[in-house]
DOPA-82592 format. One record per residue: x, y, z of N, C-alpha, C in turn; residue in three letters; residue number from 1. Coordinates in steps of 0.1 Angstrom, whole numbers. Example, Ala and Ser with C-alpha at 12.3 -4.5 7.8 and 13.67 -1.06 7.14 Angstrom:
BEGIN
{nx->132; ny->-57; nz->78; cax->123; cay->-45; caz->78; cx->132; cy->-33; cz->78; aa->ALA; i->1}
{nx->128; ny->-22; nz->71; cax->137; cay->-11; caz->71; cx->129; cy->0; cz->79; aa->SER; i->2}
# end
This chain:
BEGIN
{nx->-130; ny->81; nz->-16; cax->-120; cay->89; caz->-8; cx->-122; cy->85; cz->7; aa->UNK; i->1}
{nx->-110; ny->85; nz->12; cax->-110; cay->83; caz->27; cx->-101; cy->94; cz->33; aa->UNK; i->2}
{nx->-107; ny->103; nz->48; cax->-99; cay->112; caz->50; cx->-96; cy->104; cz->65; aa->UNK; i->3}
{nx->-81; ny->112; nz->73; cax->-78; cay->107; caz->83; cx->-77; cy->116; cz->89; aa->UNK; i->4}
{nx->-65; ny->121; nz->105; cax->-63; cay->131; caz->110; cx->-56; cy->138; cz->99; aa->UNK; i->5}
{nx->-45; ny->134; nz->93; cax->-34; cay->143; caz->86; cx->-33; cy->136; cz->70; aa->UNK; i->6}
{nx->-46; ny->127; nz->68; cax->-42; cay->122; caz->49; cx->-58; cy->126; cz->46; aa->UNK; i->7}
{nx->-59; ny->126; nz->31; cax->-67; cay->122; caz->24; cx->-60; cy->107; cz->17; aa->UNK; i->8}
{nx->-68; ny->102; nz->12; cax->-68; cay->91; caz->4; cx->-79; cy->91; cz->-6; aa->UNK; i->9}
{nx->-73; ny->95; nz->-21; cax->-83; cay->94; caz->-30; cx->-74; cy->92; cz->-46; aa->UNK; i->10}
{nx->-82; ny->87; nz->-53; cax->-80; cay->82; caz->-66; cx->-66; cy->87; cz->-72; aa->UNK; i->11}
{nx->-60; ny->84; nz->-75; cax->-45; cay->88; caz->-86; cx->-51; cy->101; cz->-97; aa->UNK; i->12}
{nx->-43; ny->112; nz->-98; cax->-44; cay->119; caz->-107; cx->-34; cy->122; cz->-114; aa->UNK; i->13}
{nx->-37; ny->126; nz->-129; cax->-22; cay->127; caz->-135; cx->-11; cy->134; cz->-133; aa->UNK; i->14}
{nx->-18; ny->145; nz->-123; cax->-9; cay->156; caz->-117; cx->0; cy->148; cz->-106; aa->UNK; i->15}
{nx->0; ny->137; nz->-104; cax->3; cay->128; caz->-93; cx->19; cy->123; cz->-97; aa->UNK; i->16}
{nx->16; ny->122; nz->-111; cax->31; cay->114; caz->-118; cx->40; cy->120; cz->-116; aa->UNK; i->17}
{nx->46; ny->135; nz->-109; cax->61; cay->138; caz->-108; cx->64; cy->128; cz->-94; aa->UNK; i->18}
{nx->53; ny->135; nz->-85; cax->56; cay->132; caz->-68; cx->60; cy->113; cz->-72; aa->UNK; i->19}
{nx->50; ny->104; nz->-78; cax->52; cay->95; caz->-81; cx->66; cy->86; cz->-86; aa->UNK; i->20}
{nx->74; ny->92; nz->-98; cax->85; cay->88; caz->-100; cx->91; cy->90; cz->-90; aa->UNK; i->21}
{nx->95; ny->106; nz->-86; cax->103; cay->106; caz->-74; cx->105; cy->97; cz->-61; aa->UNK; i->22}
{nx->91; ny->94; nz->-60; cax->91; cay->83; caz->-47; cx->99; cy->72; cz->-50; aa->UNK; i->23}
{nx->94; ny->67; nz->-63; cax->91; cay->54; caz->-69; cx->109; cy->50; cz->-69; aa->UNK; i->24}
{nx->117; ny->64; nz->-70; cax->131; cay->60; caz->-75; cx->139; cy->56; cz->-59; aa->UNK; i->25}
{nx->135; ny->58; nz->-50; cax->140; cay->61; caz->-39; cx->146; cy->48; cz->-35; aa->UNK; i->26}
{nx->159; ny->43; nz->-33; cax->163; cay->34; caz->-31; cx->154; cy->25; cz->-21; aa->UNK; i->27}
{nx->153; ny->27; nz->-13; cax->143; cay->16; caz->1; cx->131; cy->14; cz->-8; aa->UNK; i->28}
{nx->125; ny->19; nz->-14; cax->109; cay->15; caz->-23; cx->111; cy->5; cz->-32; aa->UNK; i->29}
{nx->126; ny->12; nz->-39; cax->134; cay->-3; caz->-50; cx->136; cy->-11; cz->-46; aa->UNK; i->30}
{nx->141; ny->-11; nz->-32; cax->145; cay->-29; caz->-28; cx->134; cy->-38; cz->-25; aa->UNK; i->31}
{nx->123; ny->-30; nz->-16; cax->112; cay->-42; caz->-15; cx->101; cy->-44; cz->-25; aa->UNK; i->32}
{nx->104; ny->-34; nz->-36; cax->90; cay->-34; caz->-43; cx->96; cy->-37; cz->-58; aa->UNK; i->33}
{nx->92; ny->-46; nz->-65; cax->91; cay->-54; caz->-79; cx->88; cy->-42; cz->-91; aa->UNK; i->34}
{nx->96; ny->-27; nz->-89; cax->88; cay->-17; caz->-96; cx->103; cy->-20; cz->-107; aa->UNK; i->35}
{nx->97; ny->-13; nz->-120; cax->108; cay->-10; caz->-128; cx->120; cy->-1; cz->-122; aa->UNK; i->36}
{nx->132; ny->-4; nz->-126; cax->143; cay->1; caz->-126; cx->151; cy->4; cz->-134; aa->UNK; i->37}
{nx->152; ny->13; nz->-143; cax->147; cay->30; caz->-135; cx->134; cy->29; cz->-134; aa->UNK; i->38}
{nx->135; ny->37; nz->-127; cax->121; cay->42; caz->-125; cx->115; cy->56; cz->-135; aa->UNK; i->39}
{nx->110; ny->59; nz->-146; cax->103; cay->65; caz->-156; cx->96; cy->75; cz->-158; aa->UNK; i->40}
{nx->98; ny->90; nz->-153; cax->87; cay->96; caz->-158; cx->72; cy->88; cz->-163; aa->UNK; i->41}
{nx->75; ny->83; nz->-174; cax->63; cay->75; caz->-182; cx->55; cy->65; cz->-173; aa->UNK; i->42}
{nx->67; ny->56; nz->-166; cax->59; cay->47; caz->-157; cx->54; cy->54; cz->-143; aa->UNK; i->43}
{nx->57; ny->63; nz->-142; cax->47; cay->70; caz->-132; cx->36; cy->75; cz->-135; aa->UNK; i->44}
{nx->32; ny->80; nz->-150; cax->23; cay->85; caz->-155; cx->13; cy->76; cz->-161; aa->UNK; i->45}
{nx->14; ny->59; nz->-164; cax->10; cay->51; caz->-169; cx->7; cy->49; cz->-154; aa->UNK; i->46}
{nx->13; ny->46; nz->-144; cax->7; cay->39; caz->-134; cx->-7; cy->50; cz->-126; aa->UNK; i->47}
{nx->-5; ny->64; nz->-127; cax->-19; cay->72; caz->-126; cx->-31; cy->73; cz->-130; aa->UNK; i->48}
{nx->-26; ny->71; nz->-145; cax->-35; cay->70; caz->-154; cx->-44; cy->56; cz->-161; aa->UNK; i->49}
{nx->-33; ny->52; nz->-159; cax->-43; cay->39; caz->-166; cx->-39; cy->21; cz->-154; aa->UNK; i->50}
{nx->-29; ny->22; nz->-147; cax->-28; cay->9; caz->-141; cx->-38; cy->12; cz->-130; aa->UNK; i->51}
{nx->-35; ny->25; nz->-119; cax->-41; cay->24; caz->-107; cx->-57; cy->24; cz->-109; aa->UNK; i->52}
{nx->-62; ny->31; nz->-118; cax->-80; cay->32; caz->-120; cx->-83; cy->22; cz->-128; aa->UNK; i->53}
{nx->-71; ny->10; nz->-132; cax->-82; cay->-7; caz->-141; cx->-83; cy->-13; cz->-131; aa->UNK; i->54}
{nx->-75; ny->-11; nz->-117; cax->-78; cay->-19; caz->-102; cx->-95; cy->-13; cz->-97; aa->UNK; i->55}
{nx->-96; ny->-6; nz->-98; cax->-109; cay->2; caz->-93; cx->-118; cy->-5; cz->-101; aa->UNK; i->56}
{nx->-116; ny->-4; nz->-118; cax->-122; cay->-4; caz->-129; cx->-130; cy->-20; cz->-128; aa->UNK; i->57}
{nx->-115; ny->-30; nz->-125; cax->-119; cay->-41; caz->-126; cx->-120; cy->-50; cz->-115; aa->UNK; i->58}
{nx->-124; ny->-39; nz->-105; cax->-130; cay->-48; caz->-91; cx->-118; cy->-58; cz->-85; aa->UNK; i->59}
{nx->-101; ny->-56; nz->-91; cax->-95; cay->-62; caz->-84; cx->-83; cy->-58; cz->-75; aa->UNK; i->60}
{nx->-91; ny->-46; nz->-72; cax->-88; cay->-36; caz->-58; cx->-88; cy->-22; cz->-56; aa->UNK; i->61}
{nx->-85; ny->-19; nz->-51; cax->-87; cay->-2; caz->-54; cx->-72; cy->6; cz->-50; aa->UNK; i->62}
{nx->-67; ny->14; nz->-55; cax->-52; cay->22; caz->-53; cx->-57; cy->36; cz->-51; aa->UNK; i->63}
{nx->-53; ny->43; nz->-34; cax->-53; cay->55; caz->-33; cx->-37; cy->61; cz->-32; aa->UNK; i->64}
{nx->-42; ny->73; nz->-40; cax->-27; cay->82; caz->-35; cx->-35; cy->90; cz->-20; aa->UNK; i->65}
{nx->-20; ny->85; nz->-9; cax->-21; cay->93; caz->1; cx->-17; cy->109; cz->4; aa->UNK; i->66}
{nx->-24; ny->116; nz->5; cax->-21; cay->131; caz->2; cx->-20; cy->137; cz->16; aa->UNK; i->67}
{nx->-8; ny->143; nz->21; cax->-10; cay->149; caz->31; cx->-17; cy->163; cz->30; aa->UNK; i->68}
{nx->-25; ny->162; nz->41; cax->-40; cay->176; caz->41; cx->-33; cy->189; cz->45; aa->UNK; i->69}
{nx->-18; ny->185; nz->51; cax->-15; cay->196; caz->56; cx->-9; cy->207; cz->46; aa->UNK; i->70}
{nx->-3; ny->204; nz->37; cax->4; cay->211; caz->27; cx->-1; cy->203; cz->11; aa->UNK; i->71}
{nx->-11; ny->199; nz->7; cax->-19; cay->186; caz->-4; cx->-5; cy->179; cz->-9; aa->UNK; i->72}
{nx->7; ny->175; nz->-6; cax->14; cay->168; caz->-13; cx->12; cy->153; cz->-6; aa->UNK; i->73}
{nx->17; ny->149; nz->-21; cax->17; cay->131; caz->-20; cx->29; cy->124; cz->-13; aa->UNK; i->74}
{nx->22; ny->115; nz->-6; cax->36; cay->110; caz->2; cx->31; cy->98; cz->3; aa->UNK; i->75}
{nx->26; ny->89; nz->-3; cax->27; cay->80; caz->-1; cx->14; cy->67; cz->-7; aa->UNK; i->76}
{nx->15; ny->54; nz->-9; cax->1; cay->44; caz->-24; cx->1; cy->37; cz->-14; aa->UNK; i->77}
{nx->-11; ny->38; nz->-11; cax->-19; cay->27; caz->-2; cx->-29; cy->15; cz->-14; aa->UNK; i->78}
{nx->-32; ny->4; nz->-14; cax->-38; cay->-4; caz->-23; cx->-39; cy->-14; cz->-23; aa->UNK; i->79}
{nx->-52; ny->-17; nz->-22; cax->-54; cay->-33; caz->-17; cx->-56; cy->-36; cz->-34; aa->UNK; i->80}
{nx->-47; ny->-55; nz->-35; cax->-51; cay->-62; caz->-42; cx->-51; cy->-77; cz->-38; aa->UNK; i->81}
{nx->-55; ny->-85; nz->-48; cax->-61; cay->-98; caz->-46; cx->-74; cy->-100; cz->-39; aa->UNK; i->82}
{nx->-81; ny->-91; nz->-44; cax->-93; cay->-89; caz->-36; cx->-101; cy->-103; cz->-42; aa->UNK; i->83}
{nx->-107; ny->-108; nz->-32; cax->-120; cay->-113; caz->-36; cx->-133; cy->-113; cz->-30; aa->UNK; i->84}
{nx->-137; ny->-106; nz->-37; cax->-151; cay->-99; caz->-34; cx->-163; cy->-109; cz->-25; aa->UNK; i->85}
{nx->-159; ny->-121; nz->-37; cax->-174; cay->-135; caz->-31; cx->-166; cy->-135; cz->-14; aa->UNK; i->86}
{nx->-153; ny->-138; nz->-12; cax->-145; cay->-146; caz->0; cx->-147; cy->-130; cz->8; aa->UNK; i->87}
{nx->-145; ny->-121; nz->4; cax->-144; cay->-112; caz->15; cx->-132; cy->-110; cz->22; aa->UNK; i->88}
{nx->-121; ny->-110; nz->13; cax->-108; cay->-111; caz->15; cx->-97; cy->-102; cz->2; aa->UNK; i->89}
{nx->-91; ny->-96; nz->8; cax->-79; cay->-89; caz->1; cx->-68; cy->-90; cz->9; aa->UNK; i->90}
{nx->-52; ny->-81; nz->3; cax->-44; cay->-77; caz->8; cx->-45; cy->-66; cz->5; aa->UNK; i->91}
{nx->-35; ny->-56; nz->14; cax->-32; cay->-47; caz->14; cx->-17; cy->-39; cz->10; aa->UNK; i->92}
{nx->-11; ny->-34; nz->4; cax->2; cay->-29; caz->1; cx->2; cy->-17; cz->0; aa->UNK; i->93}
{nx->16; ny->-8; nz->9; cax->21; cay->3; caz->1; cx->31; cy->6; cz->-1; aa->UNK; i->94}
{nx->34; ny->20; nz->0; cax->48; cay->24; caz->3; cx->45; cy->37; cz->4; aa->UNK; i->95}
{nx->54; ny->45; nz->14; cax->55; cay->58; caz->19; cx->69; cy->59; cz->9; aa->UNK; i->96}
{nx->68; ny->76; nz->9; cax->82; cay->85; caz->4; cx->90; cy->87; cz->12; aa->UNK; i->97}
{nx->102; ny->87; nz->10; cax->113; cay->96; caz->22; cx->105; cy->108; cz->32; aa->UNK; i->98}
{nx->100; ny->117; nz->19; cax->95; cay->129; caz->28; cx->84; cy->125; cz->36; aa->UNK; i->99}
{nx->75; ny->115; nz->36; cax->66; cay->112; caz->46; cx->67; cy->103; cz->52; aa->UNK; i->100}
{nx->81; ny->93; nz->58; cax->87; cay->88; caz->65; cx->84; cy->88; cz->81; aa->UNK; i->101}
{nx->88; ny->82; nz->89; cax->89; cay->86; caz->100; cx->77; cy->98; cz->111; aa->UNK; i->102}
{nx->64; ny->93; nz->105; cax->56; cay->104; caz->111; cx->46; cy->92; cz->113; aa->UNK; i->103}
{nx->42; ny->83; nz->113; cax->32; cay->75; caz->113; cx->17; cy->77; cz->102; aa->UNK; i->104}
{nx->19; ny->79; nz->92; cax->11; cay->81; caz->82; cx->7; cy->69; cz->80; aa->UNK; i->105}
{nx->19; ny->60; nz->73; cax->14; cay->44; caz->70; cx->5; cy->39; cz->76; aa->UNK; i->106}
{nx->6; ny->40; nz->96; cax->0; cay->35; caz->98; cx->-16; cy->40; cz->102; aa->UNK; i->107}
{nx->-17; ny->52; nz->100; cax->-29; cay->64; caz->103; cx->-37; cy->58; cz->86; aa->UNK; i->108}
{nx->-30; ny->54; nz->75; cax->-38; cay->53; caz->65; cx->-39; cy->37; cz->69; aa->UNK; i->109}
{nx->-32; ny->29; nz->65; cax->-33; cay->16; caz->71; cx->-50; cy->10; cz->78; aa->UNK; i->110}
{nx->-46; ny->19; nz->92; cax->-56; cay->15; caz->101; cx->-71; cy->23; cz->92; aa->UNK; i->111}
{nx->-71; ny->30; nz->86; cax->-85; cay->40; caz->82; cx->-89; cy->27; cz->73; aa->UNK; i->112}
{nx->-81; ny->24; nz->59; cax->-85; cay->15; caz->52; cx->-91; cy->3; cz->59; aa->UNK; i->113}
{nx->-84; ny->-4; nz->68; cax->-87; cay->-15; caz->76; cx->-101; cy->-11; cz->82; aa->UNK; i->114}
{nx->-108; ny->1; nz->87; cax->-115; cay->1; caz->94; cx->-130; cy->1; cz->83; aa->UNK; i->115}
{nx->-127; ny->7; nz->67; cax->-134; cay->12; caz->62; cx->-136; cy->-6; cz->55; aa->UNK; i->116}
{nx->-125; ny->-12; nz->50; cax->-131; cay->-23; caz->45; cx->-136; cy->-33; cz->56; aa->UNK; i->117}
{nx->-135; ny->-38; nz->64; cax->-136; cay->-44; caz->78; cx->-152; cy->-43; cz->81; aa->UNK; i->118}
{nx->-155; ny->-30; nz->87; cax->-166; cay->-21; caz->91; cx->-176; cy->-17; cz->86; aa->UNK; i->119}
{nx->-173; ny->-13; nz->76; cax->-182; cay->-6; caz->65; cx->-187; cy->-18; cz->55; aa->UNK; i->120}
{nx->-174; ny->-20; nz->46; cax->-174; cay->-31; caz->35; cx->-178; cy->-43; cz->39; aa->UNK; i->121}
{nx->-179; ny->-50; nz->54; cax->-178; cay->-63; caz->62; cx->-169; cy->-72; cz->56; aa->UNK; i->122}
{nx->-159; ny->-67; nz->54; cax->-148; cay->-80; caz->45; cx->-148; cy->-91; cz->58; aa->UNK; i->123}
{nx->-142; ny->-102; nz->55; cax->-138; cay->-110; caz->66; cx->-123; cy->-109; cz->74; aa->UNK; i->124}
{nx->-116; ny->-104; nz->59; cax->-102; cay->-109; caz->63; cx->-91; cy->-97; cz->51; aa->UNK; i->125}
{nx->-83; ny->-92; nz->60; cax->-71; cay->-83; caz->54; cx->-59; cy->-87; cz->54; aa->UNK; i->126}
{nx->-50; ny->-96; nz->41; cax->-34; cay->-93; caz->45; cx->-30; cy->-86; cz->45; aa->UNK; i->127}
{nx->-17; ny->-85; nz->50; cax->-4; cay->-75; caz->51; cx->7; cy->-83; cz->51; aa->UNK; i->128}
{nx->13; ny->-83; nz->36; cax->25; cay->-91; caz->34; cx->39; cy->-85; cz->37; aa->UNK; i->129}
{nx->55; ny->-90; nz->45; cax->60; cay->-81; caz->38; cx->75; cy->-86; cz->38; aa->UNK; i->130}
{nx->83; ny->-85; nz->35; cax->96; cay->-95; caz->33; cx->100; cy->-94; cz->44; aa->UNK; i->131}
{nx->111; ny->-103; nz->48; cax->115; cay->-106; caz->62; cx->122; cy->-92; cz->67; aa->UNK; i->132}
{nx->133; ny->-89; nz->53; cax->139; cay->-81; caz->62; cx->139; cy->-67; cz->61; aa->UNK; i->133}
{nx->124; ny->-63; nz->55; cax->119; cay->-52; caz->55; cx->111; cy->-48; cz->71; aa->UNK; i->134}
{nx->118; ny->-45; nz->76; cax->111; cay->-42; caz->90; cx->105; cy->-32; cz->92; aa->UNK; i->135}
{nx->108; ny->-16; nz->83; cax->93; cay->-8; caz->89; cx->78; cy->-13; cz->82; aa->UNK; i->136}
{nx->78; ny->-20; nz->74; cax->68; cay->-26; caz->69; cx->62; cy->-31; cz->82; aa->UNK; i->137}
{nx->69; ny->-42; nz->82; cax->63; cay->-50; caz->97; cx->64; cy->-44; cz->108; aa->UNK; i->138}
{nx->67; ny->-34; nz->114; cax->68; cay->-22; caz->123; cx->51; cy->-16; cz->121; aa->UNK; i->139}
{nx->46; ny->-16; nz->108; cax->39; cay->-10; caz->104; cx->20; cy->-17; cz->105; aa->UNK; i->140}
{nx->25; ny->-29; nz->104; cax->15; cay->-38; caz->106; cx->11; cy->-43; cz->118; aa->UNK; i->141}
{nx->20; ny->-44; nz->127; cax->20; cay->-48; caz->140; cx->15; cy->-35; cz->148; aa->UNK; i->142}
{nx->22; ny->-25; nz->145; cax->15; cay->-8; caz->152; cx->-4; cy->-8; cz->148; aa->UNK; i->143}
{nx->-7; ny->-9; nz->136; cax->-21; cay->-12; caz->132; cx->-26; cy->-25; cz->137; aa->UNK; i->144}
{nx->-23; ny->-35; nz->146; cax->-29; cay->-43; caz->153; cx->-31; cy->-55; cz->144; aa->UNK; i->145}
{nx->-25; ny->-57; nz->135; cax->-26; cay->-68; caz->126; cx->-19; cy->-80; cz->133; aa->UNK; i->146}
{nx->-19; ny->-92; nz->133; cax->-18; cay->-106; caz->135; cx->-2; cy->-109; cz->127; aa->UNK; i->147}
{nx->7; ny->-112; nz->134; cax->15; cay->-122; caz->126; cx->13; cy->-137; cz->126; aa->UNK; i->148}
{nx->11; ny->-141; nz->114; cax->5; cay->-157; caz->112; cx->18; cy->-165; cz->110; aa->UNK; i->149}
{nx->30; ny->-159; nz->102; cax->41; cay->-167; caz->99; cx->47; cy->-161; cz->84; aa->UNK; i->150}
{nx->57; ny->-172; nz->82; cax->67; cay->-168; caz->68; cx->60; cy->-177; cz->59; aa->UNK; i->151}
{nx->61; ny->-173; nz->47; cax->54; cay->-177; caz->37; cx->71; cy->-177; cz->28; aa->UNK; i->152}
{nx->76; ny->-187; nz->31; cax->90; cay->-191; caz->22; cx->87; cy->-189; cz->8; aa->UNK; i->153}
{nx->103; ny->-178; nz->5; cax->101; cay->-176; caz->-13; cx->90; cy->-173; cz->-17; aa->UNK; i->154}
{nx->79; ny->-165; nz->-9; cax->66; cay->-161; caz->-15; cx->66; cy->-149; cz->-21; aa->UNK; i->155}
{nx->75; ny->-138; nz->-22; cax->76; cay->-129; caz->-30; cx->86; cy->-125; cz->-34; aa->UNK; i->156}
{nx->85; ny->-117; nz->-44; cax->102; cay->-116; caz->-55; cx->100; cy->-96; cz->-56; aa->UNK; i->157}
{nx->113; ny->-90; nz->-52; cax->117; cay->-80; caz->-56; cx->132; cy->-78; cz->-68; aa->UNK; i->158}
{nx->131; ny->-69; nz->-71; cax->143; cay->-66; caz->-79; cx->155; cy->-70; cz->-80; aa->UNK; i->159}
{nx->160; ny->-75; nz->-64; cax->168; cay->-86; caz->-61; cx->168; cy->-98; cz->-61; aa->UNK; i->160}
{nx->155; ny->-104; nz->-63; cax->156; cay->-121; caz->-63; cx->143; cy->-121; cz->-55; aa->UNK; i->161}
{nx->139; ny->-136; nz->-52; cax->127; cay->-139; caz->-42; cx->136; cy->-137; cz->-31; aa->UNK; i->162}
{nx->122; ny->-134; nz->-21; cax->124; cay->-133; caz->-10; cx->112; cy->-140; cz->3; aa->UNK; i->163}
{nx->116; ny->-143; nz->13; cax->102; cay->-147; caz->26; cx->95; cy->-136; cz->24; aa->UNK; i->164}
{nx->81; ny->-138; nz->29; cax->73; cay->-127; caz->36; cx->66; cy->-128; cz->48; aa->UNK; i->165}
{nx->69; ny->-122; nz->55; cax->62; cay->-123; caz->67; cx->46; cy->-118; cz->63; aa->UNK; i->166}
{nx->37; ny->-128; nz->69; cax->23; cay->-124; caz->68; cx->16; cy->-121; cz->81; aa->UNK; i->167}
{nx->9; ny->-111; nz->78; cax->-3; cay->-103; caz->90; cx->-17; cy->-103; cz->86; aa->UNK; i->168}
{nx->-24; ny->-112; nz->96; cax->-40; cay->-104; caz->91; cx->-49; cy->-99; cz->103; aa->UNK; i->169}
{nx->-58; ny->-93; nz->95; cax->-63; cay->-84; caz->103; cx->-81; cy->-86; cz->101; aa->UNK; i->170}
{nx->-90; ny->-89; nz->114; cax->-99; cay->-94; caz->109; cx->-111; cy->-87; cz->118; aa->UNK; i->171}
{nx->-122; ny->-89; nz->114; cax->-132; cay->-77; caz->123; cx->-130; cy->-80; cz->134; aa->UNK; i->172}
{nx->-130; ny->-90; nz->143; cax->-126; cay->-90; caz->156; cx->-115; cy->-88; cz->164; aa->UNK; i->173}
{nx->-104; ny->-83; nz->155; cax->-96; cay->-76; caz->159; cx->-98; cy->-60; cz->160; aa->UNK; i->174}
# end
């Protein structure tokens, strides 16, 4: 678990799967994110229960739900993957809810992870990928002090087709 000013960050529980679908359906989440469509009751409950804890399970990243402390609702999946543990390198991905929009959470959890793997963990190196023309994404990485390195052409595919991604990293000397 990681706590911030206004989140917790800790492990998926199955009480997690309403707030989850709901997010998950939210039109802006569907366009940049490769999630099923529709979005599923079931697949929100599959992804609490058994996808987010085999990332933990099998060392190839870890998925917190972000919980705001103020009232305990979830607003938003922070989770690094493509970790490599020997290299000292991951990415990073999330997505916020409508309702926790616009307050700077992403980037209050963002920067906590970054500090905890960085700092703590001694990673070397953090991406932050995100399509071109997802801008609070990149709004979001650049506010956390992350690096734009460049486009990474047709490097990722959502629901609509492939798309560019703009890439950010973030490294202890930053």
């Amino acid at each position: 678990e990681l706590r911030t000013e206004r989140l917790l960050l800790r492990p998926y529980r199955p009480t997690d799967a309403p707030a989850v679908a709901d997010a998950c359906r939210d039109e802006f989440i569907q366009r940049w994110l490769p999630l099923p469509n529709p979005y599923t009751d079931a697949d929100a409950l599959t992804w609490c229960t058994e996808v987010a804890p085999r990332f933990r399970e099998t060392g190839e990243g870890i998925e917190w739900a972000a919980v705001r402390l103020a009232d305990g609702r979830l607003v938003g999946s922070f989770g690094l993957k493509r970790t490599d543990w020997r290299a000292r390198s991951t990415e990073i991905g999330y997505w916020v809810a409508p309702w926790g929009r616009g307050q700077g959470l992403a980037v209050e959890a963002v920067l906590a992870i970054a500090r905890w793997l960085l700092i703590d963990q001694r990673f070397e190196r953090m991406v932050l990928r995100a399509a071109t023309g997802n801008r609070a994404s990149q709004r979001v990485a650049e506010k956390a002090g992350f690096v734009r390195e460049g486009v990474a052409r047709n490097a990722g595919f959502t629901n609509g087709g492939r798309v560019d991604l703009v890439v950010f990293s973030c490294i202890p000397a930053d």
